[in-house]
C-alpha positions as a Markdown table, in Angstrom:
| # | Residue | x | y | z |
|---|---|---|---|---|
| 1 | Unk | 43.0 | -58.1 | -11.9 |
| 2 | Unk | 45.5 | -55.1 | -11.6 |
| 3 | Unk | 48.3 | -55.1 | -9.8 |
| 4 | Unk | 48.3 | -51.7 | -7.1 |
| 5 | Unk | 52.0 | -50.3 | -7.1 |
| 6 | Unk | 52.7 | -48.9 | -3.4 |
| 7 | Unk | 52.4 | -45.5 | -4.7 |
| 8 | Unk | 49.0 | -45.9 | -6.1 |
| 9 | Unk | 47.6 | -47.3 | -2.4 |
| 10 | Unk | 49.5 | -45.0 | -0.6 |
| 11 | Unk | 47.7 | -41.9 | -2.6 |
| 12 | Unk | 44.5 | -43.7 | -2.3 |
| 13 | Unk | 44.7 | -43.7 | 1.7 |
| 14 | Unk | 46.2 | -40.2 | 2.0 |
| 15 | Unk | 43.4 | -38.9 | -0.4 |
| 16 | Unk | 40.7 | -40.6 | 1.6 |
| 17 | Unk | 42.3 | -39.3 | 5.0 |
| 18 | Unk | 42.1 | -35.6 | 3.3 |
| 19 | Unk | 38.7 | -36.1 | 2.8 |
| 20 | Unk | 37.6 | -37.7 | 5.7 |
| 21 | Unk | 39.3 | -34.4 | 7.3 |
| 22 | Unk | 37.8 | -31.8 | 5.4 |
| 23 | Unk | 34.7 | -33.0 | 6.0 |
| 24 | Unk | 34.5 | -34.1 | 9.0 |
| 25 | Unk | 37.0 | -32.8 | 11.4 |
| 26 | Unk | 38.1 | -29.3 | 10.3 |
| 27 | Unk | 34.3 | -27.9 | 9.8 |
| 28 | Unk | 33.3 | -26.3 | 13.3 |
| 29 | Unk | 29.4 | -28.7 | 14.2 |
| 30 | Unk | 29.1 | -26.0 | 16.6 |
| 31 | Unk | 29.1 | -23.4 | 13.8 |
| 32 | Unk | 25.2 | -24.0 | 12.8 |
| 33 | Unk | 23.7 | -24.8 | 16.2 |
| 34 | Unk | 22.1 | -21.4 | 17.0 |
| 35 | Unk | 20.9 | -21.1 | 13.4 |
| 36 | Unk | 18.7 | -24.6 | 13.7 |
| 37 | Unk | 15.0 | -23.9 | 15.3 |
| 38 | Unk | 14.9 | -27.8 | 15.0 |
| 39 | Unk | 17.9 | -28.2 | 17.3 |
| 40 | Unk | 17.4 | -25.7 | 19.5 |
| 41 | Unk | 13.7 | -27.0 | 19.7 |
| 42 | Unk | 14.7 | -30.4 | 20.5 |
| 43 | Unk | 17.4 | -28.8 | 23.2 |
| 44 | Unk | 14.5 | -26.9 | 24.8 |
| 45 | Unk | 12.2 | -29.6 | 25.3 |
| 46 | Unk | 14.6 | -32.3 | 26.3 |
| 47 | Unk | 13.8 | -34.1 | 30.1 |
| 48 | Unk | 15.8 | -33.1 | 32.3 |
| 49 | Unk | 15.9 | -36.0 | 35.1 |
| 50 | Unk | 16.6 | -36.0 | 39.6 |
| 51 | Unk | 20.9 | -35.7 | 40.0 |
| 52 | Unk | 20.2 | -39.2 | 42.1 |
| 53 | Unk | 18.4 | -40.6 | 39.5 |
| 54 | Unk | 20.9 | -40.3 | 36.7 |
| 55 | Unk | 23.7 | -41.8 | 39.3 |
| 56 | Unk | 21.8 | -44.5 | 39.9 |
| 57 | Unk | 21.5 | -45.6 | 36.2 |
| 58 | Unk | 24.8 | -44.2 | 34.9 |
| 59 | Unk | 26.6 | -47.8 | 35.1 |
| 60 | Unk | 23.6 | -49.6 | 33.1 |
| 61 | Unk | 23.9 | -46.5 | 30.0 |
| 62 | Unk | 28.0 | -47.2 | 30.5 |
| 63 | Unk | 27.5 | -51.0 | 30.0 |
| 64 | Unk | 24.3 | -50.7 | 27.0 |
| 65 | Unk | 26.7 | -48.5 | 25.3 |
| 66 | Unk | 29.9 | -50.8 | 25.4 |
| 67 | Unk | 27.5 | -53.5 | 24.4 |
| 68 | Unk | 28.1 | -55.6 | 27.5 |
């Protein structure tokens, strides 16, 4: 097994971060969204639920999401 100097893990990390940024954080997602039929299709036809019914169930999506 090789022995990592600390240079060698430290240009490992910095090179995944650089990637990790290019492609995922610098490239605008908003950029494509009026260009995608499939997207805007699926935006169009979405449900669209009662104000006082989304209230009412807005603690139970909080806690199935945290995984409570």
């Amino acid at each position: 097994m090789k022995e990592l100097r600390a240079e060698e893990v430290t240009g490992g990390v910095k090179g995944w971060m650089q990637r990790a940024y290019t492609e995922l954080i610098q490239p605008d997602l908003f950029e494509d969204v009026p260009s995608s039929d499939t997207l805007m299709r699926i935006h169009s036809t979405a449900e669209e639920f009662d104000a006082s019914a989304e209230e009412l169930w807005a603690p139970f999506q909080v806690n199935s999401v945290s995984g409570r």
